[in-house]
C-alpha positions as CSV (number, residue, x, y, z in Angstrom):
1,X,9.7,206.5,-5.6
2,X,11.5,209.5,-4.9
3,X,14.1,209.7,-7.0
4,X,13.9,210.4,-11.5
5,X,15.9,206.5,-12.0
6,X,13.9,204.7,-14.0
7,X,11.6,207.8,-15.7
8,X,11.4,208.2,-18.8
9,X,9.8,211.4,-21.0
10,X,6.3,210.4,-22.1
11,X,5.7,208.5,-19.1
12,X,2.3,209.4,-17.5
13,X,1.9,210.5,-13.8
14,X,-1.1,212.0,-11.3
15,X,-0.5,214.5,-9.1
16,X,-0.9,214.1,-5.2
17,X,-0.2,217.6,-4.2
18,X,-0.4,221.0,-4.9
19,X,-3.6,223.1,-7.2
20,X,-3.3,220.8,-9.5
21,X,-3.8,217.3,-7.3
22,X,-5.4,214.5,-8.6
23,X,-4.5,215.8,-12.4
24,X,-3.0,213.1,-14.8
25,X,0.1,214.8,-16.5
26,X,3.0,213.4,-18.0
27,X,6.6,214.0,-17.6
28,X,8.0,216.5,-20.4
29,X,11.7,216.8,-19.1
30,X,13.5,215.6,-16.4
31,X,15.5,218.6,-14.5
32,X,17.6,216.7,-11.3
33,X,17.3,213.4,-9.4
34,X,14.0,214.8,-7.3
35,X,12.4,217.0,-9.9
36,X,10.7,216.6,-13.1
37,X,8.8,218.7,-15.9
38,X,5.0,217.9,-16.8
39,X,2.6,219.1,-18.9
40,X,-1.3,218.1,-19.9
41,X,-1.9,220.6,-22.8
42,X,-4.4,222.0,-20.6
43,X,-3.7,223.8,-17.1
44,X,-0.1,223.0,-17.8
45,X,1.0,223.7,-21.4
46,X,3.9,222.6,-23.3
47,X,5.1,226.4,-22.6
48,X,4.7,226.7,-19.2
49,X,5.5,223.1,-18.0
50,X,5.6,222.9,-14.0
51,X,8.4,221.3,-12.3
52,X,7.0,218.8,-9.9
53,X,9.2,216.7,-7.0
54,X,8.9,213.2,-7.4
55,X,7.6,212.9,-4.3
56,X,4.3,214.8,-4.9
57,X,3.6,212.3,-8.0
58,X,1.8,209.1,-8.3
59,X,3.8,207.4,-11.5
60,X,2.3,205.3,-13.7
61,X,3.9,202.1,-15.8
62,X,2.3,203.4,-18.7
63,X,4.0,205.6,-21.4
64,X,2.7,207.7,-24.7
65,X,5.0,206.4,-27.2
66,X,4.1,209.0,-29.7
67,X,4.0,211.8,-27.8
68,X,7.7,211.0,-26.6
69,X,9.0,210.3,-30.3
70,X,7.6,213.6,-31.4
71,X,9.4,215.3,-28.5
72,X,12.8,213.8,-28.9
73,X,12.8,213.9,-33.0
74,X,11.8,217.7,-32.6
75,X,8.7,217.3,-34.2
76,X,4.9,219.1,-33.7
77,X,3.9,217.9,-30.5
78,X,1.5,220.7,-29.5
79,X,-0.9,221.0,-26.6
80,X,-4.3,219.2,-28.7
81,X,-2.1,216.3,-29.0
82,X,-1.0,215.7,-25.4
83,X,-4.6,215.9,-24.3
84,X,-6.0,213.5,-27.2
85,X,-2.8,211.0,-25.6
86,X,-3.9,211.6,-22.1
87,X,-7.6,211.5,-22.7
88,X,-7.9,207.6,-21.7
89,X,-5.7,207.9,-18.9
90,X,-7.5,210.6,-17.0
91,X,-10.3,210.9,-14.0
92,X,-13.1,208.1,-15.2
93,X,-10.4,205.6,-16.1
94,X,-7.6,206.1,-13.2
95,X,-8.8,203.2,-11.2
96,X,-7.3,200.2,-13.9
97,X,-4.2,201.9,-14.5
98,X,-1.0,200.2,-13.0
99,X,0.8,201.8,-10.7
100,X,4.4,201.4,-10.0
């Protein structure tokens, strides 16, 4: 995949390059066609999200439903709750995950 059709806010991705390879993230904004904002609530916070090319992502058919409602209704997504949403999908449970 190297372009943002078909990505949606919420969706969860892994990165495949940079410091932060092999991280599970998901996608807070998207910016162009090659280059997307994502966060973890950890290394990458809700205020300072890192723009990522598409390229350098592994994406993942799976997205947090109510992390991406609070985020479009405006609501109190904060940092604790995007790790509690990616908790299952990180490290120890990568390898069942589908891939797109």
């Amino acid at each position: 995949m190297e372009t943002t059709e078909g990505l949606v806010i919420g969706q969860v991705v892994k990165s495949k390059a940079g410091r932060d390879k092999g991280r599970t993230m998901m996608i807070l904004d998207i910016v162009d066609s090659n280059h997307v904002l994502v966060v973890d609530g950890d290394l990458r916070r809700l205020d300072k999200a890192k723009r990522k090319k598409i390229k350098h992502l592994i994406v993942y058919n799976i997205i947090l439903k109510e992390v991406r409602q609070q985020l479009l209704s405006g609501g109190k997504a904060n940092n604790a709750f995007i790790r509690k949403a990616l908790k299952p999908y990180c490290e120890d449970n990568s390898e069942r995950m589908e891939v797109e």
